[in-house]
N, C-alpha and C positions, 0 to 999 in steps of 0.2 A: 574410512576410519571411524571411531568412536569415541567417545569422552572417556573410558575407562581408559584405553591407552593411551591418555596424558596425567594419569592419577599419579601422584610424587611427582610431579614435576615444579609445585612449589607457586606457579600462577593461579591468577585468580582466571577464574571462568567468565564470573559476571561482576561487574563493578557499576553498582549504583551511582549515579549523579543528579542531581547535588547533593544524598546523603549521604556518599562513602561506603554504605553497606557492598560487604563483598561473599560472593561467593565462589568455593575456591573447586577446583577441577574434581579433587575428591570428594568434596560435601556434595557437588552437583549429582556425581555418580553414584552416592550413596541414597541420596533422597529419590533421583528415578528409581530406583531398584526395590525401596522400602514400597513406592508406588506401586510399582508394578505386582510387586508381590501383594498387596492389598487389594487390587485390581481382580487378579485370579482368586484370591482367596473369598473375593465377592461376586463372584461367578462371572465376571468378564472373560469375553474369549475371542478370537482372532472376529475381527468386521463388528465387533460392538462400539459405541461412539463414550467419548466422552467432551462435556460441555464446557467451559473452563472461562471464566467471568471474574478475574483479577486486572486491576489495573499491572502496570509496567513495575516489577516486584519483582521482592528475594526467592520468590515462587513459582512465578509463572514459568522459567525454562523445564526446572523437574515436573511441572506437570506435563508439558509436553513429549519431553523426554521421558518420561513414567509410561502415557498412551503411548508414545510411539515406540517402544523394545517390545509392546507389549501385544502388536496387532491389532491396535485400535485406532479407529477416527479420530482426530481432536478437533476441537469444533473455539477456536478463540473466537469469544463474543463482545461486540462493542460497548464498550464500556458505557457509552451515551444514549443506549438503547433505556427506554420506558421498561418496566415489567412484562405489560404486555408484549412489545416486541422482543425480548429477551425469549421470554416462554414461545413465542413463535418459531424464534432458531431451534429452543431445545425437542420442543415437540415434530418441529417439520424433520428433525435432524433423527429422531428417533433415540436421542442419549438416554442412558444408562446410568448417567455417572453426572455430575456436576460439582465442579469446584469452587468458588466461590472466594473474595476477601473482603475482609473486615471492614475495608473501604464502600463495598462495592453491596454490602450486608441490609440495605433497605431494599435495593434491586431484586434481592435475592430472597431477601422477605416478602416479598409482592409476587413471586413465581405462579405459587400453586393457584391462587385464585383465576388466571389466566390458564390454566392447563387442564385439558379436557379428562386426560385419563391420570391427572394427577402427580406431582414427583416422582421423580424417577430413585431407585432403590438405594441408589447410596450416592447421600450428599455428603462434601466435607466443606468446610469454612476456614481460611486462612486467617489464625490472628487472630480471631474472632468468636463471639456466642452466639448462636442462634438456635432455639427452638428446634426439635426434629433433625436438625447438624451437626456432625460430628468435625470436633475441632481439630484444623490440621495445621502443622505436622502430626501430632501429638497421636491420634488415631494409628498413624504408620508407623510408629518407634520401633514398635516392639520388631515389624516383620523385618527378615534379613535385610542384611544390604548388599547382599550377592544377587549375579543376575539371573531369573527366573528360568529353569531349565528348557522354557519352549520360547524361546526368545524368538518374534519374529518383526519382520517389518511391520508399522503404519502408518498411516498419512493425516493429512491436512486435511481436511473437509471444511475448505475455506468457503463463507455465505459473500457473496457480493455487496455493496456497503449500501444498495438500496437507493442511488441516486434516480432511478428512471422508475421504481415500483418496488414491491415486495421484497426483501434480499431473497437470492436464490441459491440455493449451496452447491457446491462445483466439485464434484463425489470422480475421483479416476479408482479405477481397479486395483487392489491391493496387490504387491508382488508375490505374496506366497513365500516369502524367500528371508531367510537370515538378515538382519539390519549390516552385517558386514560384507555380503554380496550382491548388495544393490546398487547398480552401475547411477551414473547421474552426471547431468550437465553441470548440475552447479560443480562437482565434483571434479567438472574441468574446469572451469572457467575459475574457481581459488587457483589451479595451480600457474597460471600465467597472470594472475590478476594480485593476488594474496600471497608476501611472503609467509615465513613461518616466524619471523621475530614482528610482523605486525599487531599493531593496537588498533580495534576494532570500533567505530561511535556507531550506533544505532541510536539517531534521534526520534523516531517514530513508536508510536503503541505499537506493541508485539500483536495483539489481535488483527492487524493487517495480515497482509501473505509475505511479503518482500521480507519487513523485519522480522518476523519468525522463520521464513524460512532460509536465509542468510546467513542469521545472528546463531542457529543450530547447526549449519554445515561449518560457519567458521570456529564454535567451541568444539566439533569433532575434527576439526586441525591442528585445534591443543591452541589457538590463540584467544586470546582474553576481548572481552565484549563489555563498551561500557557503554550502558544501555541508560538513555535520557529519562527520569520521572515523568518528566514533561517536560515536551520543548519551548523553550524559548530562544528567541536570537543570540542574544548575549550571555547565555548559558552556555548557548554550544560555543561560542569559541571561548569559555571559561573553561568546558570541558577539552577541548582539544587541546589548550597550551597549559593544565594542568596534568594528563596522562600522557601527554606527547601521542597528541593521535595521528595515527598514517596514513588508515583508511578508515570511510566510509562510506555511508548512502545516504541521499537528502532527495527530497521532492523537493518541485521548482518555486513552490511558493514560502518553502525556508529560506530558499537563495534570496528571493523579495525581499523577507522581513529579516533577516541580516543586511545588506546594501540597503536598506531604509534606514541602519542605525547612523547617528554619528558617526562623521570618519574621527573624529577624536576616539571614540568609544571603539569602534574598529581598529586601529592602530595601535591600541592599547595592549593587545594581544598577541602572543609570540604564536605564528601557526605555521612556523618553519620547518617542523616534524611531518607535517603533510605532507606524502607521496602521491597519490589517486586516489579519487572519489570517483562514487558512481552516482546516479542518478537515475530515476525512471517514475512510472507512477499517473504522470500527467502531462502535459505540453509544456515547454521551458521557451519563453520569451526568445528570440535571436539576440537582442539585446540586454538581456538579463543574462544571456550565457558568458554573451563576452564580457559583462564587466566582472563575472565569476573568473572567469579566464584571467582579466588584467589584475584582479586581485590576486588567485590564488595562483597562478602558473595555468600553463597549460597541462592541466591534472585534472582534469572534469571528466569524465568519461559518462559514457547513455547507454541506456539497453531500452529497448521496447518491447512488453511483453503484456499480458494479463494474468488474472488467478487464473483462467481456465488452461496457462502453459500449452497453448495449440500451437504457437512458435515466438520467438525472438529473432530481435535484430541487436546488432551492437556497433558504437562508434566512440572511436578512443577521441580526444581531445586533439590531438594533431591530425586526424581526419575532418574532424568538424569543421575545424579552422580553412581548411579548402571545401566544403561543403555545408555553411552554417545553412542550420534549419533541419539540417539532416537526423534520425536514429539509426541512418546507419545501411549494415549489408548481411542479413540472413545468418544467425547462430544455430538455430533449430529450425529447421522445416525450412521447404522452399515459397517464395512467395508468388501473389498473383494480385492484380488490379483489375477487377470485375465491372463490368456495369451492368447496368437491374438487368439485364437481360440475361446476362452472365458471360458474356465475352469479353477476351483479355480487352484492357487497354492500351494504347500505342503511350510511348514516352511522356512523362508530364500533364500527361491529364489524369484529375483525379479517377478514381472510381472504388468502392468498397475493399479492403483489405482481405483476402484469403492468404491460409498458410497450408499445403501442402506436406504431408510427414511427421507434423509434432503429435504431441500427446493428445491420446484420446478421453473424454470427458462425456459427465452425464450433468444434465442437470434436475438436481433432487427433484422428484415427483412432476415432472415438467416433461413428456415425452417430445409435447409442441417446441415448445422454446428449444428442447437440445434439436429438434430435427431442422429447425431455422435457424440454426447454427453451421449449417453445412450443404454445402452444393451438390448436386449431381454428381459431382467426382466424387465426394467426399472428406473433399476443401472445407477448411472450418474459419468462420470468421466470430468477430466480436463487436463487428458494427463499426466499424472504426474507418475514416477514411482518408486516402492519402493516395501518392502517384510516385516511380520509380524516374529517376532521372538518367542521361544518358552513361553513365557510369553504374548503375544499378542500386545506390542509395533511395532508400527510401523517408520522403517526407509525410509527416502527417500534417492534414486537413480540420478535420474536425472528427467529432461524431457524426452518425448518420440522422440519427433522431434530433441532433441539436442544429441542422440544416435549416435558414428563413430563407422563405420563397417570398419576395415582395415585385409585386408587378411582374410575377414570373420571370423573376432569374434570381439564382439559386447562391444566395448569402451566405458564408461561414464564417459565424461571429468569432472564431478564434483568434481570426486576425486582425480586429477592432482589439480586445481586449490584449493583444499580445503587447498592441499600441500604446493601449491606457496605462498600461501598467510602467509604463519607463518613464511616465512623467514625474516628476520628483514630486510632486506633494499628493500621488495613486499609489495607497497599497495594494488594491484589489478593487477587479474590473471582472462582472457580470456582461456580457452582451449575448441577446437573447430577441424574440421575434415576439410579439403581440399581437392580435386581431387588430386589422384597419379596412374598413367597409369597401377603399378604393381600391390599396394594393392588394389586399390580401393578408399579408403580415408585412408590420412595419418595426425597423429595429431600436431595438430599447436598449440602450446600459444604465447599469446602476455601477456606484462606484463606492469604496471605500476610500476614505481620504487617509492619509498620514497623521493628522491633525485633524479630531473630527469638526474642529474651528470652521475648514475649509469647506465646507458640504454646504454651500451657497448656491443658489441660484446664482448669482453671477459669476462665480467658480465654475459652476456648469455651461454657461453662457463661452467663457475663456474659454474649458476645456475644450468644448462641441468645434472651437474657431481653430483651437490646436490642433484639433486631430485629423481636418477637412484639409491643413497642412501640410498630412503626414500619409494620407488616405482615399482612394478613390472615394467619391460622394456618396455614391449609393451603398460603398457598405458601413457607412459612418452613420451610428445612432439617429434619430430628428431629435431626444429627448436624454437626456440625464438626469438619473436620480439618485440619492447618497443613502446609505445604511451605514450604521456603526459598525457593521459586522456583517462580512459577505455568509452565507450557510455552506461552509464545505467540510468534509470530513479530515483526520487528522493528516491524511496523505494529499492531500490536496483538491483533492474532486471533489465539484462544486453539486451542490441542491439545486438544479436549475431551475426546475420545476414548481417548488416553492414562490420563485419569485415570479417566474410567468406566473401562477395562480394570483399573488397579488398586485401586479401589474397590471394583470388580462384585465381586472372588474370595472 
């Protein structure tokens, strides 16, 4: 389906929160179309990119929708990104096109000086003036708002958010094919998952993959998206018991910073309209799922997947509950548990995740990185590791790259910090490996307190005694340290690497 066949239907498409700004099914398909036709008429053409550098706005879906009827890349870029690294996405990506908002207008000011062969041929600015930019909407008015006669599919050219190195952008093949004959998973999974009278929360920046590519298949179901400014705990359940929200999707570290609030300030809120949520993105506490559970219902639901779409898994909330810890049992692609060698492993024991079947990917100008993305069969992984249990659920481990080896045997911090995190006065727990002359690497967390009051040495002292409680010895920290503020992106994925750097010295 598509947005224009929900036009006269009288809902809105996107609804702002906490401003209210709305944008309604028809204005949505009017402003793609003026795009689009803007697009051609600037000489875009089927596999050219465009760059699009707006916070979470009354804009950001038509520009999506614009490049995407139009057979172009879209390229959402992180909002928290420097100049430099901004110009990095648009240059490595090859764009054509950049979008830009008023917000986002010093970012965008700082481009060219980082850009080797200079801006690209047509810039527009949301809201806003800038030098050299053409202000939009205002730029598009004139061109029709019918849809351009070569209408065809494009995609996502989603960049990776850069936690282990460079972002790298995750390019699949375009279908060649009409935006209304393009088959899709997500395409099934609304129809069992998403009625048609649902109300949609996307708390997340749309420049991720999940919320744009969710918050898009669900407005071409004709249902309404009310999409967060910016998250915070007690927004979103302002948002939810002021739209009566049904559905939506949250990363696990929203779950944290909601159940950290007051339960006065919790109970405040009516979120009886709630039917299922989903969840994915990052590793969810066992602990942290079930007091999501005792709060909201058994309505959580998981998928595990990445941007590079190689395969999923999924687990509703009544399977969890016989399998906590679980993502679940194979939605796309079959799977496999490797070790370095590359042979299967036997039940419950870790070894690197392969997925069999799913979607094929390149990684932009990286021949290397994509051909170590895939085994000998053809198997594609993401580094990700985890073990099938005798039922065929699969649990994750950790990353591979975030594996401490101290005194040679093989640590995964996941499960320190799955721990920290359920202490009541721990919003966020870092556990990570450091140089030590004896072992080898020895394990470090840093912690975020609740109250950054708490960020004591003898707090640390208590915590290290709590967790040697809760914890085998050897994968429990020697050392705790506090930050005001852990470094993870808005989906949840943590900077790890930052902090090993200032750790390691």
């Amino acid at each position: 389906m598509q947005i224009r066949q929900h036009v006269g239907n009288g809902k809105p498409a996107v609804i702002l929160h906490p401003s209210g700004t709305v944008v309604t099914f028809d204005e949505l398909e009017a402003r793609a179309n003026h795009l689009a036709h803007h697009f051609r008429a600037n000489g875009l053409v089927e596999g050219d990119v465009v760059a699009i550098l707006m916070e979470n706005n009354e804009h950001m879906h038509a520009a999506m929708w614009g490049a995407r009827r139009s057979g172009l890349y879209y390229v959402p870029i992180n909002i928290h990104l420097t100049p430099a690294e901004a110009a990095y996405i648009i240059e490595n990506s090859g764009a054509s096109a950049v979008i830009g908002s008023a917000a986002l207008s010093q970012t965008c000011a700082g481009l060219a000086e980082h850009l080797t062969a200079g801006l690209p041929k047509l810039l527009m600015i949301a809201d806003g003036e800038l030098p050299g930019w053409d202000r939009y909407p205002e730029c598009v008015a004139a061109q029709p708002d019918t849809p351009i006669e070569d209408e065809i599919e494009g995609d996502l050219l989603q960049y990776s958010s850069g936690t282990t190195g460079r972002p790298k952008g995750i390019k699949r093949e375009l279908t060649h094919l009409p935006p209304a004959e393009v088959p899709g998973l997500m395409k099934m999974l609304m129809s069992f998952w998403l009625p048609k009278d649902a109300v949609y929360l996307s708390p997340a920046p749309l420049y991720h993959t999940a919320p744009s590519v969710w918050s898009m298949q669900i407005q071409a179901e004709g249902i309404t998206t009310v999409v967060m400014e910016k998250f915070d705990a007690e927004g979103c359940l302002d948002a939810i018991a002021r739209y009566g929200i049904t559905h939506g999707q949250f990363v696990p570290v929203m779950f944290t910073r909601m159940l950290k609030l007051p339960q006065s300030v919790r109970d405040s809120y009516d979120l009886s309209s709630l039917k299922r949520v989903m969840h994915a993105a990052a590793p969810c506490a066992v602990e942290i799922k079930k007091q999501m559970i005792d709060w909201w219902g058994p309505i959580v639901d998981e998928y595990y997947a990445s941007s590079e779409a190689i395969g999923s898994t999924l687990i509703t909330a009544e399977d969890w509950l016989t399998h906590p810890g679980s993502v679940g049992k194979p939605m796309l692609g079959v799977l496999h548990i490797l070790d370095e060698e590359g042979n299967e492993q036997p039940q419950g024991v870790p070894g690197e995740i392969y997925f069999e079947g799913g979607n094929t990917f390149e990684y932009l100008d990286d021949a290397e990185k994509t051909a170590a993305s895939r085994d000998a069969h053809g198997w594609a992984t993401v580094g990700d590791i985890g073990y099938l249990d005798e039922d065929g659920y699969l649990y994750l481990t950790d990353r591979r790259h975030h594996m401490i080896i101290s005194g040679g045997v093989n640590i995964y911090p996941q499960e320190a910090e799955n721990v920290l995190v359920t202490h009541p006065k721990v919003m966020d727990a870092a556990v990570f490996g450091i140089p030590d002359a004896e072992m080898g690497q020895s394990v470090k967390a840093v912690v975020q307190t609740v109250d950054p009051a708490d960020g004591t040495e003898e707090f640390g002292t208590e915590l290290l005694s709590w967790l040697r409680d809760r914890l085998t010895h050897y994968k429990c920290p020697r050392s705790i340290s506090f930050e005001e503020q852990l470094p993870r992106t808005d989906t949840g994925k943590l900077y790890k690497q930052s902090l090993i750097d200032k750790y390691s010295v």
